[in-house]
ZADRENFI-587261 format. One record per residue: residue in three letters; x, y, z of N, C-alpha, C, O in turn; residue number from 1. Coordinates in Angstrom, 1 decimal, padded with zeros to 4 digits, always signed. Example, Ala and Ser with C-alpha at 12.3 -4.5 7.8 and 13.67 -1.06 7.14 Angstrom:
+--------+--------+--------+--------+--------+---------+--------+--------+--------+--------+--------+--------+--------+-----+
! residu !  neast ! nnorth !    nup ! caeast ! canorth !   caup !  ceast ! cnorth !    cup !  oeast ! onorth !    oup ! num !
+--------+--------+--------+--------+--------+---------+--------+--------+--------+--------+--------+--------+--------+-----+
!    ALA ! +013.2 ! -005.7 ! +007.8 ! +012.3 !  -004.5 ! +007.8 ! +013.2 ! -003.3 ! +007.8 ! +014.2 ! -003.3 ! +008.5 !   1 !
!    SER ! +012.8 ! -002.2 ! +007.1 ! +013.7 !  -001.1 ! +007.1 ! +012.9 ! +000.0 ! +007.9 ! +013.4 ! +001.1 ! +008.0 !   2 !
+--------+--------+--------+--------+--------+---------+--------+--------+--------+--------+--------+--------+--------+-----+
//
This chain:
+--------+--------+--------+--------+--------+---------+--------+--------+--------+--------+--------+--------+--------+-----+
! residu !  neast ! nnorth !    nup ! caeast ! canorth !   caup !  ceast ! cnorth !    cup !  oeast ! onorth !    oup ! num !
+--------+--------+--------+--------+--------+---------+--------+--------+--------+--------+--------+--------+--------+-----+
!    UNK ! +029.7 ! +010.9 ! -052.2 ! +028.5 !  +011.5 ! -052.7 ! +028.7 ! +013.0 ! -052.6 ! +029.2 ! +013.5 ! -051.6 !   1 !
!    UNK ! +028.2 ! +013.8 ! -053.7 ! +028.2 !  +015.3 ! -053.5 ! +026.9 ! +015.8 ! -053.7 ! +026.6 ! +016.9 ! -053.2 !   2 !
!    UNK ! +026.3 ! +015.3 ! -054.0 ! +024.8 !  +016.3 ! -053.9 ! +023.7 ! +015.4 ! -054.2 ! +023.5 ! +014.8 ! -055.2 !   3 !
!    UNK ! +022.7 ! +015.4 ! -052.8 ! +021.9 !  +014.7 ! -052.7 ! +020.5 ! +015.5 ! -053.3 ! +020.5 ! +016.7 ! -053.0 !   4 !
!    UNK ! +019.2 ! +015.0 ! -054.0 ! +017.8 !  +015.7 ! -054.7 ! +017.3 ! +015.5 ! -053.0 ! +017.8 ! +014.6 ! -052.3 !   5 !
!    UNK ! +016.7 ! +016.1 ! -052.8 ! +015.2 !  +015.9 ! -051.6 ! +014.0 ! +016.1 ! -052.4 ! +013.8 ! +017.1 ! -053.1 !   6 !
!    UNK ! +013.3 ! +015.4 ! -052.2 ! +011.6 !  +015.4 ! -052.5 ! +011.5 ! +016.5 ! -053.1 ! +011.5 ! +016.7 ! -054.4 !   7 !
!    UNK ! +011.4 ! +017.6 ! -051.7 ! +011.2 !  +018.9 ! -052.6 ! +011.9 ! +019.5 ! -053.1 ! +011.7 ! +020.7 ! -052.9 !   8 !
!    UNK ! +013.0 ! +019.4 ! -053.8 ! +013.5 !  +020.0 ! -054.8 ! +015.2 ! +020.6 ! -054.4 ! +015.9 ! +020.9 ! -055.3 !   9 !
!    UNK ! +015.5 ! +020.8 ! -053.2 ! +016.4 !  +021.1 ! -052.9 ! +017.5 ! +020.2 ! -052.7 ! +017.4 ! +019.1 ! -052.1 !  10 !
!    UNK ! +018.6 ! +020.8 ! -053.2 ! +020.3 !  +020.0 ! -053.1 ! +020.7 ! +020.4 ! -052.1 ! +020.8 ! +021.5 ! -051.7 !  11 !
!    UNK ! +021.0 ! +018.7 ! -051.5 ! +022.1 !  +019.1 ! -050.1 ! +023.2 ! +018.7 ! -051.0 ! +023.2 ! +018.0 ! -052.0 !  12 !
!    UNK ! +024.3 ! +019.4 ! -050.3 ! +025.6 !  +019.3 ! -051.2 ! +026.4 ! +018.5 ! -049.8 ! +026.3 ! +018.7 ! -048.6 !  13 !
!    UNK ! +027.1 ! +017.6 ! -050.5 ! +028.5 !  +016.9 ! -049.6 ! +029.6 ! +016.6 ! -049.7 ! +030.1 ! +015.5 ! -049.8 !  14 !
!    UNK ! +030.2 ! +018.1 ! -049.8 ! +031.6 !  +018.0 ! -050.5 ! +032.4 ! +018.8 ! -049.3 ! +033.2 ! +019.7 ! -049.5 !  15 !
!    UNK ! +032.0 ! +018.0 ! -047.9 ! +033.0 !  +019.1 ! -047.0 ! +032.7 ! +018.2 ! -045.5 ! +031.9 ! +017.2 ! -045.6 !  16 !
!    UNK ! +033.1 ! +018.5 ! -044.6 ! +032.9 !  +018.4 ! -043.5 ! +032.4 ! +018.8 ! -042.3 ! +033.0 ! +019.8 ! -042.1 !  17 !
!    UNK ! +031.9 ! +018.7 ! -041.7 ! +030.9 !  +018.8 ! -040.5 ! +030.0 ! +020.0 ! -041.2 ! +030.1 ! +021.2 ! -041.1 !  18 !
!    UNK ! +029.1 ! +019.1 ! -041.8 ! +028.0 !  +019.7 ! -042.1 ! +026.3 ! +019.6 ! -041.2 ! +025.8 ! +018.6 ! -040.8 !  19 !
!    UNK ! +026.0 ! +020.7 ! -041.2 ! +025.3 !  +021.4 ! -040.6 ! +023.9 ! +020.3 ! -040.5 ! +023.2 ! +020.3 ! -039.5 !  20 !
!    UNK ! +023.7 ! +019.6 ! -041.3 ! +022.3 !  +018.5 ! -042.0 ! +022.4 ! +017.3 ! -041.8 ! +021.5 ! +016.6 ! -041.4 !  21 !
!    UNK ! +023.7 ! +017.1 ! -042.1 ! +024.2 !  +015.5 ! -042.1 ! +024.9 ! +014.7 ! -040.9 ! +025.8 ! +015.3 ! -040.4 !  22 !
!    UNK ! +024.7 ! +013.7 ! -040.5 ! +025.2 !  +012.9 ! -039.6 ! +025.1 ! +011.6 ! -040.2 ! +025.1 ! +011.3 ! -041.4 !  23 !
!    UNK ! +025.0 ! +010.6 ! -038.9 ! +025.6 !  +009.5 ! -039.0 ! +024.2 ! +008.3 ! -038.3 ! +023.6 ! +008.8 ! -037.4 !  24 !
!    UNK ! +023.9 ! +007.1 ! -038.7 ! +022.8 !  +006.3 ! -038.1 ! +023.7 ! +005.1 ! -038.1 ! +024.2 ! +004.6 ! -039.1 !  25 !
!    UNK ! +023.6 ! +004.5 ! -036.5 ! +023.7 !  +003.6 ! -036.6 ! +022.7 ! +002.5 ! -036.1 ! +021.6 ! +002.8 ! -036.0 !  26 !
!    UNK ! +023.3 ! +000.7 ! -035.5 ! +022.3 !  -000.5 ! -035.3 ! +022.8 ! +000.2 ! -034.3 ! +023.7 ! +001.0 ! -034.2 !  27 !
!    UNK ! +021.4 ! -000.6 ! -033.0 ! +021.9 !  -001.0 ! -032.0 ! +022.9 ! -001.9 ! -031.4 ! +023.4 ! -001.8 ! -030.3 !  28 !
!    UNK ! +023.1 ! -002.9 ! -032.5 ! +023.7 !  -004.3 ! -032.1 ! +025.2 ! -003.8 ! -032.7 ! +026.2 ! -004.3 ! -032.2 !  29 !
!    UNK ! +025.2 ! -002.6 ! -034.2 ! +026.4 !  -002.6 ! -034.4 ! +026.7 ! -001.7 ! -033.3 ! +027.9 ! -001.7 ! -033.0 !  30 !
!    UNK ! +025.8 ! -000.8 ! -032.5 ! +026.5 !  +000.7 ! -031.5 ! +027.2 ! +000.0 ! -030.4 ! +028.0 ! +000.7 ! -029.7 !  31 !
!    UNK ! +027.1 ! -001.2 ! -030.0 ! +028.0 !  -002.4 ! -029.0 ! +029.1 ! -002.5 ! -029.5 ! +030.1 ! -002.0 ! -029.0 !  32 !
!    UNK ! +028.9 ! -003.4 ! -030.8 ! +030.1 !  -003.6 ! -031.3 ! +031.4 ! -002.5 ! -031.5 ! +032.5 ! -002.9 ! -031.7 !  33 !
!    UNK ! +030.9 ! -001.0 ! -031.5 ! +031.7 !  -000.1 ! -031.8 ! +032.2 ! -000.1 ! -030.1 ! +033.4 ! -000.1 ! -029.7 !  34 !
!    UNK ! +031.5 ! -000.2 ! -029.7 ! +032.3 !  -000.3 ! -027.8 ! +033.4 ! -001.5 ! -027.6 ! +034.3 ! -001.5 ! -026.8 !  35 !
!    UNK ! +032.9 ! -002.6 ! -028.5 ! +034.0 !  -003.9 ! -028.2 ! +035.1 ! -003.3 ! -029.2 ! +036.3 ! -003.7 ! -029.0 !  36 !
!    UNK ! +035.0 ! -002.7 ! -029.9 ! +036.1 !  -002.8 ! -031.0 ! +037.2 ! -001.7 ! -030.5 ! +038.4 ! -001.9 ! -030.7 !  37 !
!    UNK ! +036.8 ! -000.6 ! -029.7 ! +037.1 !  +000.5 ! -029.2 ! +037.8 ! -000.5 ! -027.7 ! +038.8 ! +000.1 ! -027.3 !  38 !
!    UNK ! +037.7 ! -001.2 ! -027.3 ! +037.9 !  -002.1 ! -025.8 ! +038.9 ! -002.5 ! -026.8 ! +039.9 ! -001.9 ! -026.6 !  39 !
!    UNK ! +038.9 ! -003.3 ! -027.7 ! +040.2 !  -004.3 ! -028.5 ! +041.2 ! -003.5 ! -028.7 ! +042.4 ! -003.8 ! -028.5 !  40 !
!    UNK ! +040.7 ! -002.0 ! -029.1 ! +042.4 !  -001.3 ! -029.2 ! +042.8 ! -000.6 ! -028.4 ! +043.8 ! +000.0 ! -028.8 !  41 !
!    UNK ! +042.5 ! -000.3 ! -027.3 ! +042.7 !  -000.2 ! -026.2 ! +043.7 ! -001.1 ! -025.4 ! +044.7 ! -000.7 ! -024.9 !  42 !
!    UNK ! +043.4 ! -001.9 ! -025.4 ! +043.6 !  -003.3 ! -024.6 ! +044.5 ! -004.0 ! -025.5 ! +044.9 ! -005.1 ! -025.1 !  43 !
!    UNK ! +045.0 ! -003.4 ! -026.8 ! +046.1 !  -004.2 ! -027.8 ! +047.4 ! -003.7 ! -026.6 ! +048.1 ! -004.6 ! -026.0 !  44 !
!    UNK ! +047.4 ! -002.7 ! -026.4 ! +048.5 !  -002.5 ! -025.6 ! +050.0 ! -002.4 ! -026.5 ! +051.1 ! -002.8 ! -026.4 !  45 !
!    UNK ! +049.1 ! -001.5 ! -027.9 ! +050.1 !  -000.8 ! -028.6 ! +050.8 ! +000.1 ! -028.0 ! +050.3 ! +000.7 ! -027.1 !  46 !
!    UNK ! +052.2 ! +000.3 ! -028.5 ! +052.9 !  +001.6 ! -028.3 ! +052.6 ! +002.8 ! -029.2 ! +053.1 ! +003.9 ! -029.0 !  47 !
!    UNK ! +051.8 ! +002.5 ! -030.2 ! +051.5 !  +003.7 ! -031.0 ! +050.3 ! +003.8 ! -031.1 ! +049.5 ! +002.9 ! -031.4 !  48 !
!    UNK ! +049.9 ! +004.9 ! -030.8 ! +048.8 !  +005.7 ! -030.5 ! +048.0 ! +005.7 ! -031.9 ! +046.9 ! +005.1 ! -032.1 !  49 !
!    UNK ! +048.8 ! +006.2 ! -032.7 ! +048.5 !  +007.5 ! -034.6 ! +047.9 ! +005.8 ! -034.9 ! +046.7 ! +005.6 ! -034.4 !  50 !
!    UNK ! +048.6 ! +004.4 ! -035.5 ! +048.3 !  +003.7 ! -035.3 ! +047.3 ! +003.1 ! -034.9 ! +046.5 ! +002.7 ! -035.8 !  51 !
!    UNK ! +047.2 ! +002.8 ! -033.8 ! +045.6 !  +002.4 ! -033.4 ! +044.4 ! +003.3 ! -033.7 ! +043.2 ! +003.0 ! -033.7 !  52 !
!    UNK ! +045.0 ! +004.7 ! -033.9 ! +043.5 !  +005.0 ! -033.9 ! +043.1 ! +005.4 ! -035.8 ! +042.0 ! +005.8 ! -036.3 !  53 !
!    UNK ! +044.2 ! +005.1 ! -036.5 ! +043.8 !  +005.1 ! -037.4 ! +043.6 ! +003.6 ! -038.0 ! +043.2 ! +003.5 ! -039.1 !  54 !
!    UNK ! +043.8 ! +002.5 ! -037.4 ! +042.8 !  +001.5 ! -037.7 ! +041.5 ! +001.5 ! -036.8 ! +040.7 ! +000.7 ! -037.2 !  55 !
!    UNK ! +041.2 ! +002.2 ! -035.7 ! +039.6 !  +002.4 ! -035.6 ! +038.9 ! +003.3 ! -036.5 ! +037.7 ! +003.3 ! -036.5 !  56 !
!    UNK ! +039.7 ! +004.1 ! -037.4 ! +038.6 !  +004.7 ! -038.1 ! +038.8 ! +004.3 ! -039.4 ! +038.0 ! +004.8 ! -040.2 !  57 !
!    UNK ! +039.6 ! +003.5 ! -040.0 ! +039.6 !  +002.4 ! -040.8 ! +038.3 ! +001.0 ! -040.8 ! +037.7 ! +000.6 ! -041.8 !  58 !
!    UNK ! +038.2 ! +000.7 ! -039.7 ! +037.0 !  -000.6 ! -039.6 ! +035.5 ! +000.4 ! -039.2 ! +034.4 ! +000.1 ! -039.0 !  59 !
!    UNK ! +036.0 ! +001.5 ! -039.2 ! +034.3 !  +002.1 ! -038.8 ! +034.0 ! +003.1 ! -040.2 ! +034.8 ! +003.5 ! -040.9 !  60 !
!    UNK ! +033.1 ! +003.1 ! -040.1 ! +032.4 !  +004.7 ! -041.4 ! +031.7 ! +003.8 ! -042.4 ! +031.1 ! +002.8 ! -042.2 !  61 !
!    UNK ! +031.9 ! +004.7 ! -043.8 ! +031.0 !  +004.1 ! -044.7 ! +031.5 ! +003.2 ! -045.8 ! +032.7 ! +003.2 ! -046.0 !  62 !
!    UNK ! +030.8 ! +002.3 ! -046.6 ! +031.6 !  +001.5 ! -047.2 ! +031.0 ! +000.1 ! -046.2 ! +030.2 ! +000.0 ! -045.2 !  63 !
!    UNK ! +032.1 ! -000.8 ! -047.0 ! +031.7 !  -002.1 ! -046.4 ! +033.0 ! -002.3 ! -045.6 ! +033.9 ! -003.0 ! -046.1 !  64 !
!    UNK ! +033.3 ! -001.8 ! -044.4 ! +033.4 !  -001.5 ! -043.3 ! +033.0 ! -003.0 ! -042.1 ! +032.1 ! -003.9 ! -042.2 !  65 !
!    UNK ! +034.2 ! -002.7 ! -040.9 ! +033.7 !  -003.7 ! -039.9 ! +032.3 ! -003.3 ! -039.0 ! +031.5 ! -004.1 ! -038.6 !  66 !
!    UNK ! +032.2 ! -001.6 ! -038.8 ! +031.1 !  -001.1 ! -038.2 ! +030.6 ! +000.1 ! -039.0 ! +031.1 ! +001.2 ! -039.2 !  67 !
!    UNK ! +029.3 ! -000.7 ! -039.6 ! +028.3 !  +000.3 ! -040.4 ! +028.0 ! +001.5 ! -039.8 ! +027.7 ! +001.5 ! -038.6 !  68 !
!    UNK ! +028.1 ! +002.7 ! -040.4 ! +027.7 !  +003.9 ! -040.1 ! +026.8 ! +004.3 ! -041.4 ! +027.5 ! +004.4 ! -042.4 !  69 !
!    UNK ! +025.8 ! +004.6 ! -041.7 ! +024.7 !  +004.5 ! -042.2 ! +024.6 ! +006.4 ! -042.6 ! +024.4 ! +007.0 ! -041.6 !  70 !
!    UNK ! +024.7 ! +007.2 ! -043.8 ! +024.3 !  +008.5 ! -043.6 ! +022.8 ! +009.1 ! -043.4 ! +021.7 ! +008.8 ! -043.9 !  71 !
!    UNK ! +022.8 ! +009.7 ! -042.8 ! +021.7 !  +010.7 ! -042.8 ! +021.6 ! +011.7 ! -042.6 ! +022.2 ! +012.2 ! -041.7 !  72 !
!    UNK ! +020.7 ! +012.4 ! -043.5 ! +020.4 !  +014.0 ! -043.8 ! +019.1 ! +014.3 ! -043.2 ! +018.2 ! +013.4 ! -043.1 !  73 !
!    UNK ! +019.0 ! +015.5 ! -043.0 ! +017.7 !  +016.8 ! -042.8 ! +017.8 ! +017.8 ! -044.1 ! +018.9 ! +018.3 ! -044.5 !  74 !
!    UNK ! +016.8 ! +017.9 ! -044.7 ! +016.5 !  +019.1 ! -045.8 ! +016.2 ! +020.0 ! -044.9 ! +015.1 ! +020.0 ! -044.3 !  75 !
!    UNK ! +017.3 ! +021.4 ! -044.5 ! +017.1 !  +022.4 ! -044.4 ! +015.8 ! +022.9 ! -044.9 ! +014.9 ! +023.2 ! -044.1 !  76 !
!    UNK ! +015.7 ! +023.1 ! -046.2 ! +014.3 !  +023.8 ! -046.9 ! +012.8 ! +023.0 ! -046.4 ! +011.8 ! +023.7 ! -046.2 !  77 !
!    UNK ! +012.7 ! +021.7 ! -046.1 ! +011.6 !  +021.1 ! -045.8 ! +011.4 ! +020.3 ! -044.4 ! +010.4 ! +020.4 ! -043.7 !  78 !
!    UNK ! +012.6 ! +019.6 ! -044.0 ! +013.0 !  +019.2 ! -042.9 ! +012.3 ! +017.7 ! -043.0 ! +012.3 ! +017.0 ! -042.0 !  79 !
!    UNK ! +012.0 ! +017.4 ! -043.9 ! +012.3 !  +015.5 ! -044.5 ! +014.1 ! +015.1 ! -043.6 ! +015.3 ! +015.5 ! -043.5 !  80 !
!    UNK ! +013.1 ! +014.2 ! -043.1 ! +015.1 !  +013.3 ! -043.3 ! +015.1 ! +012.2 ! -044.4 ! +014.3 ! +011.4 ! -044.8 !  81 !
!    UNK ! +016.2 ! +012.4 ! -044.5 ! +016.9 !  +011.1 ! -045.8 ! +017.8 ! +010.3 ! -044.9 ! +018.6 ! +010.9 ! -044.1 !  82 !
!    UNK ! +017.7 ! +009.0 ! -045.0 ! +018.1 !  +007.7 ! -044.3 ! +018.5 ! +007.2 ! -045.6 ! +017.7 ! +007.1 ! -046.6 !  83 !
!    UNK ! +020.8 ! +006.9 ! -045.6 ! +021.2 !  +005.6 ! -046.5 ! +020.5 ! +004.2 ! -046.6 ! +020.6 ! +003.7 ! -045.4 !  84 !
!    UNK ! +019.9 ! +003.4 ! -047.4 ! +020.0 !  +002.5 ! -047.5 ! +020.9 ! +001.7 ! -048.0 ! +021.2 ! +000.7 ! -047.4 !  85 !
!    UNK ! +021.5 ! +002.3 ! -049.3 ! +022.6 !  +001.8 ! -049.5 ! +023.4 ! +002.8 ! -050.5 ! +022.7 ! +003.7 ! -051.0 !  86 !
!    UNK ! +024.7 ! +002.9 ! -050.8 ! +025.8 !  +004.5 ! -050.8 ! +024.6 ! +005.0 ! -052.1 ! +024.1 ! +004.4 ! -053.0 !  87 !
!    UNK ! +024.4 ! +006.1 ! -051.7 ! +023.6 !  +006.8 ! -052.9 ! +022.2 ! +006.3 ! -053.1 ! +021.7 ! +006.5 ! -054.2 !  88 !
!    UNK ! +021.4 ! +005.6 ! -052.3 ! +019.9 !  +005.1 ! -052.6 ! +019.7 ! +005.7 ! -050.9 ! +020.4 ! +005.4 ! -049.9 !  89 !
!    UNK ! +018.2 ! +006.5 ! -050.8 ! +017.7 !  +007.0 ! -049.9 ! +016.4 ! +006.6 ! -049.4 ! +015.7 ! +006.0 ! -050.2 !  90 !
!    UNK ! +015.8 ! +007.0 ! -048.1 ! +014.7 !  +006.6 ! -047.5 ! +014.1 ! +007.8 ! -047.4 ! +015.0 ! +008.7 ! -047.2 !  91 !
!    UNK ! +012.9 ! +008.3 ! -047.5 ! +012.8 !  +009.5 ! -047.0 ! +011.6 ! +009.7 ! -046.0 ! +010.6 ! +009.0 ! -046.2 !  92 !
!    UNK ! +011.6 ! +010.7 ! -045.0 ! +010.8 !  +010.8 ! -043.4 ! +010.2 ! +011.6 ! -043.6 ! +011.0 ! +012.2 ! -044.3 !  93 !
!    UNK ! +009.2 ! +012.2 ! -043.6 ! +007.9 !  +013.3 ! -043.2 ! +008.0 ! +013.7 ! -042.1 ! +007.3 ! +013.0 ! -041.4 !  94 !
!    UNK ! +008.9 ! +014.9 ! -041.0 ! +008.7 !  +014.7 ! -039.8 ! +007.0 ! +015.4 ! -039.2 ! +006.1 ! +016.1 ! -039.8 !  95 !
!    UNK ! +007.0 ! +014.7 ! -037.9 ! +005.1 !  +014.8 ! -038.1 ! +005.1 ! +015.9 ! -036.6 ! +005.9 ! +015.9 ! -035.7 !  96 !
!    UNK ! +004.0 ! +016.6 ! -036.9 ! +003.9 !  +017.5 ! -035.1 ! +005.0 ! +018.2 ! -034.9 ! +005.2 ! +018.4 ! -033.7 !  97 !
!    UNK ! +006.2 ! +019.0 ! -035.9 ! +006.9 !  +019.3 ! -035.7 ! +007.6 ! +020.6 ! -036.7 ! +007.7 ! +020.3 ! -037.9 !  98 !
!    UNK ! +007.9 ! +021.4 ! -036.3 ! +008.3 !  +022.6 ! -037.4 ! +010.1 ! +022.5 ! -037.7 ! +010.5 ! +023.2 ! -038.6 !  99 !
!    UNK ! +011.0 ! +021.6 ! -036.8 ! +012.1 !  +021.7 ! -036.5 ! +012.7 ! +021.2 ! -037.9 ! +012.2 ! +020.4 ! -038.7 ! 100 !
!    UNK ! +013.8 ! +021.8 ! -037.9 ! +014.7 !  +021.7 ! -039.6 ! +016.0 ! +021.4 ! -039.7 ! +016.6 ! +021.0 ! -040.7 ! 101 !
!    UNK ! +016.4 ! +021.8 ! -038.4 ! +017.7 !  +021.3 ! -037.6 ! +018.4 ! +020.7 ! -036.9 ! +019.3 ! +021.0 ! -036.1 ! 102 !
!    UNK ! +017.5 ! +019.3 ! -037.4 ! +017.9 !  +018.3 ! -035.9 ! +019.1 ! +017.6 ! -035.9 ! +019.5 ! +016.8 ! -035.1 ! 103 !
!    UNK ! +019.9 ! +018.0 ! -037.1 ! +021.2 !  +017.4 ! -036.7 ! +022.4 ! +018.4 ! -036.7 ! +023.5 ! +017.9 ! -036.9 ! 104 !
!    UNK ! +022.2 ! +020.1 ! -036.6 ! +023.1 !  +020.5 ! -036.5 ! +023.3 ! +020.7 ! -034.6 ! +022.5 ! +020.6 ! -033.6 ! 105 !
!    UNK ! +024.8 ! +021.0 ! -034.8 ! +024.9 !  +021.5 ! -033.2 ! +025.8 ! +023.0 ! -033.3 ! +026.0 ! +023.9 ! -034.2 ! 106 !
!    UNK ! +026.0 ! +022.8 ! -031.9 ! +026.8 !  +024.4 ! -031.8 ! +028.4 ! +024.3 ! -032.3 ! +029.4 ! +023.6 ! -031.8 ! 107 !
!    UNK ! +028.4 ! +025.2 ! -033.5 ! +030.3 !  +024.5 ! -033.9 ! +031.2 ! +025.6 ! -032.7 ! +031.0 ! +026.6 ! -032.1 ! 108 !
!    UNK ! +032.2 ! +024.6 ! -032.7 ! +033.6 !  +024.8 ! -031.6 ! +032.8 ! +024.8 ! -030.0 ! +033.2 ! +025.4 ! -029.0 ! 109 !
!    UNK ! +031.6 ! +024.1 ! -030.1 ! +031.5 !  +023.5 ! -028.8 ! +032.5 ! +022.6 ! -027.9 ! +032.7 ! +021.6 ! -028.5 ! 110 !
!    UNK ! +033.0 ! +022.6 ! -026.9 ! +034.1 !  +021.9 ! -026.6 ! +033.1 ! +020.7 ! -025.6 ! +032.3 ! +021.0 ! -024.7 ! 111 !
!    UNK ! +033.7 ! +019.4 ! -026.0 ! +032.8 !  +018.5 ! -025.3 ! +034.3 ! +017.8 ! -024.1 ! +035.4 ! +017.3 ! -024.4 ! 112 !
!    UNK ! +033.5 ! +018.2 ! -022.9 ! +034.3 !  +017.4 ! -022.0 ! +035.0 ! +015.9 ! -021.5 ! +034.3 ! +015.3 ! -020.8 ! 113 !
!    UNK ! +035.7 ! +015.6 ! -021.7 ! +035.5 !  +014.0 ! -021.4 ! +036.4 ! +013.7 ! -020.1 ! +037.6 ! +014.1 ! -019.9 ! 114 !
!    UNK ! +035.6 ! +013.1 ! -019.5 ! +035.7 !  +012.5 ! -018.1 ! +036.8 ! +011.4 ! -017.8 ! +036.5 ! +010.6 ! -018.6 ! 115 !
!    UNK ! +037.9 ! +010.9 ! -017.1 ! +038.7 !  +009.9 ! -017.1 ! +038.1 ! +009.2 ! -016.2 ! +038.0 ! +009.8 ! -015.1 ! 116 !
!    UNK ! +037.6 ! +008.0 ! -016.2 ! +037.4 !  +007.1 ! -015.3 ! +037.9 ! +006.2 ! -014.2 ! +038.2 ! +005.0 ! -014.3 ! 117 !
!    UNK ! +037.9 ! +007.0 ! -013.1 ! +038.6 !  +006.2 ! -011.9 ! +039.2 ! +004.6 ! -012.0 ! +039.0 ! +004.4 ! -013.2 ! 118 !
!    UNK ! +039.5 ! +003.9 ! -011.6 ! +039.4 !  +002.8 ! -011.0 ! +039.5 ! +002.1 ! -010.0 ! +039.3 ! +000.9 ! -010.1 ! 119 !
+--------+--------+--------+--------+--------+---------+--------+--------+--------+--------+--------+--------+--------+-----+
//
């Protein structure tokens, strides 16, 4: 998809990467499954790294995929979110009590820590 209409009139464009509007929705029941499937290649007890992790991002994202990732946008200009229903058909949100327009951007080249777990 490259350019989504919003209600009011403005085009989000999606022809790039880590964009500022857009993210990602998932189930609860699939956000497990993304934990077991992540435990399975782990636990294959491959020797190749590149390999496993490009068949986890192979069965995850969009498409008919093993774990649904669902798009969603924020209209900068109005601050509606748009929820995929299905590739290219949208839902659209009224946020209520609220002025915010940016709820899915973050701070870019934030470095997020990750912790190794004892055993």
């Amino acid at each position: 998809m490259s350019k989504i209409a919003c209600k009011c009139g403005n085009i989000l464009h999606d022809n790039t990467d880590q964009i500022r509007y857009k993210g990602y929705i998932i189930s609860d029941g699939e956000f497990f499954d993304l934990f077991d499937f992540a435990d399975e290649m782990i636990e294959s007890g491959s020797p190749c790294r590149e390999d496993m992790a490009m068949t986890f991002r192979h069965n995850i994202g969009i498409g008919e995929k093993r774990i649904r990732l669902k798009e969603l946008y924020q209209c900068p200009l109005c601050g509606r979110v748009l929820i995929e229903i299905t590739p290219g058909q949208f839902c659209y949100f009224v946020p209520e009590g609220h002025e915010e327009k940016n709820l899915l951007d973050y701070r870019a080249g934030e470095l997020i820590e990750f912790k190794q777990r004892l055993i």
